[in-house]
N, C-alpha and C positions, 0 to 999 in steps of 0.2 A: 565755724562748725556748731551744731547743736550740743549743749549737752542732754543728759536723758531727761531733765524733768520739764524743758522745755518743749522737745519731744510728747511727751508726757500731757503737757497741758495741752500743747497743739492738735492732739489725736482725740483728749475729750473734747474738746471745743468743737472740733470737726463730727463728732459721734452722736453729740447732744442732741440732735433733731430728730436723728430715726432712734433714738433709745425714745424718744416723749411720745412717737407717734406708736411704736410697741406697745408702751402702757397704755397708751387711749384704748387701740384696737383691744389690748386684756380687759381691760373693763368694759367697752360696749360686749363682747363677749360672754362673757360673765352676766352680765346685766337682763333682768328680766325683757327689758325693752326688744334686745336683738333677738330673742326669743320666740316672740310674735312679726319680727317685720323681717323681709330680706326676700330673697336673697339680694346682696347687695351688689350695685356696679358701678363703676364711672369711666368715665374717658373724652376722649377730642376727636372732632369728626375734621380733618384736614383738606380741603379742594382748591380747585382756583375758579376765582367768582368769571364772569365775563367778560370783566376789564383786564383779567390776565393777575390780578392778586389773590394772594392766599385768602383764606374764609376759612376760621377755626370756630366749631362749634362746640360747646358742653353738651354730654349725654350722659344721661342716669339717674338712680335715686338717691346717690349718694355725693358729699362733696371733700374735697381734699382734706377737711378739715376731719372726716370719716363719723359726722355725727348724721343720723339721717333728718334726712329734711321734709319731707312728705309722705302720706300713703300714695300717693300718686306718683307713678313712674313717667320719667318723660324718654319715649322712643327715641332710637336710633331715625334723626331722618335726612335724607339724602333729597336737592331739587334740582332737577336737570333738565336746564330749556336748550331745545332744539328750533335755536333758526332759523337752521333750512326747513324744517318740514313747519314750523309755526307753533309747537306744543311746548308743554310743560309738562314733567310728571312727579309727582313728588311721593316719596318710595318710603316707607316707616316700617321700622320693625317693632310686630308687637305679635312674640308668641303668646299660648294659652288663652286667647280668647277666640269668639267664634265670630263669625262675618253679623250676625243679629246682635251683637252685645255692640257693634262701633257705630259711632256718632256722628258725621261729618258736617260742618257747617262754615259755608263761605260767605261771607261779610267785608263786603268791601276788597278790599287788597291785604285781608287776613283768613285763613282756615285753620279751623279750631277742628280737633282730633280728641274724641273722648271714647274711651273704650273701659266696660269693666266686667268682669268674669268672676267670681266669688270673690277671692285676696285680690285678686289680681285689676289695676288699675292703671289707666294710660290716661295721659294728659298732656297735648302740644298744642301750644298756639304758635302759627307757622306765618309771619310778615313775606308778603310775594311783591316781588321789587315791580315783576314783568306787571304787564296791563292784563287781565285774564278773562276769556267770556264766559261767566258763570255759567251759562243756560250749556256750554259743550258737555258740563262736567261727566267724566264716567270713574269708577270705582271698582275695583275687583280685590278680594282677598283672597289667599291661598296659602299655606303651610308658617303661617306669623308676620307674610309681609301682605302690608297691604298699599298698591298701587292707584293715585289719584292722578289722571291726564287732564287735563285741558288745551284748547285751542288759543294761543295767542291773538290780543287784539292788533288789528292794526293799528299803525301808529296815523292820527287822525293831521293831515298835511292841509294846512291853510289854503285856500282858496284864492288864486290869486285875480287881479281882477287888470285887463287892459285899460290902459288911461291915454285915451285921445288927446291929442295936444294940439289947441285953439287957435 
């Protein structure tokens, strides 16, 4: 059986992590810093990739740690390739800004996402596994999301060649 102070010591011991993360959060609060930046967010974007495994992503401006780490927010984004129909469309959330304020640029097998509105500032650079044809690309904004489709490459299959035998 326990007696109480080992009880006792067992309950601080156990408490000690959210009592440090309480004070951090009082003082960035407090602090002129939070004053000027925020509002603040974080979290995990959960799906399953194509090979049927999980794919956990970080989103936000903030990180566990709850110290900030950029003026620059990085969107919520979601990429959804449809094989039967051959696209791609990769889906970011980014309220308060207007469709003339975003930036889009595809390079290679990377699309970089820049948006900024007074305070307000977006920043993704988005790695695309699929093959993608730049020249399909379309883009449409509407109420903070903004929608980027493209057309899947095909997959380019070796040519095969008959070999006569002498």
């Amino acid at each position: 059986m326990f007696n109480m102070d080992e009880f006792d010591d067992l309950f601080q011991r156990m408490s000690r992590p959210f009592l440090d993360i309480e004070d951090i959060w009082y003082e960035l609060k407090n602090s002129s810093k939070m004053q000027t930046f925020g509002p603040y967010y974080y979290g995990y974007s959960a799906t399953l990739g194509p090979d049927g495994r999980p794919v956990i992503k970080e989103y936000g401006n903030i990180r566990p740690s709850l110290i900030p780490n950029a003026e620059n927010r990085e969107p919520l984004v979601e990429t959804i390739a449809d094989e039967k129909e051959k696209t791609l469309k990769v889906v970011a959330e980014m309220p308060g800004v207007d469709k003339k304020d975003i930036k889009i640029e595809v390079v290679g097998q990377t699309i970089n996402v820049d948006a900024e509105h007074g305070k307000r500032k977006y920043h993704a650079k988005l790695p695309i596994k699929q093959r993608i044809d730049e020249n399909s690309v379309k883009a449409t904004y509407a109420n903070g999301i903004l929608e980027i489709k493209f057309r899947l490459k095909e997959e380019d299959r070796p040519k095969g060649k008959t070999v006569t035998i002498e």
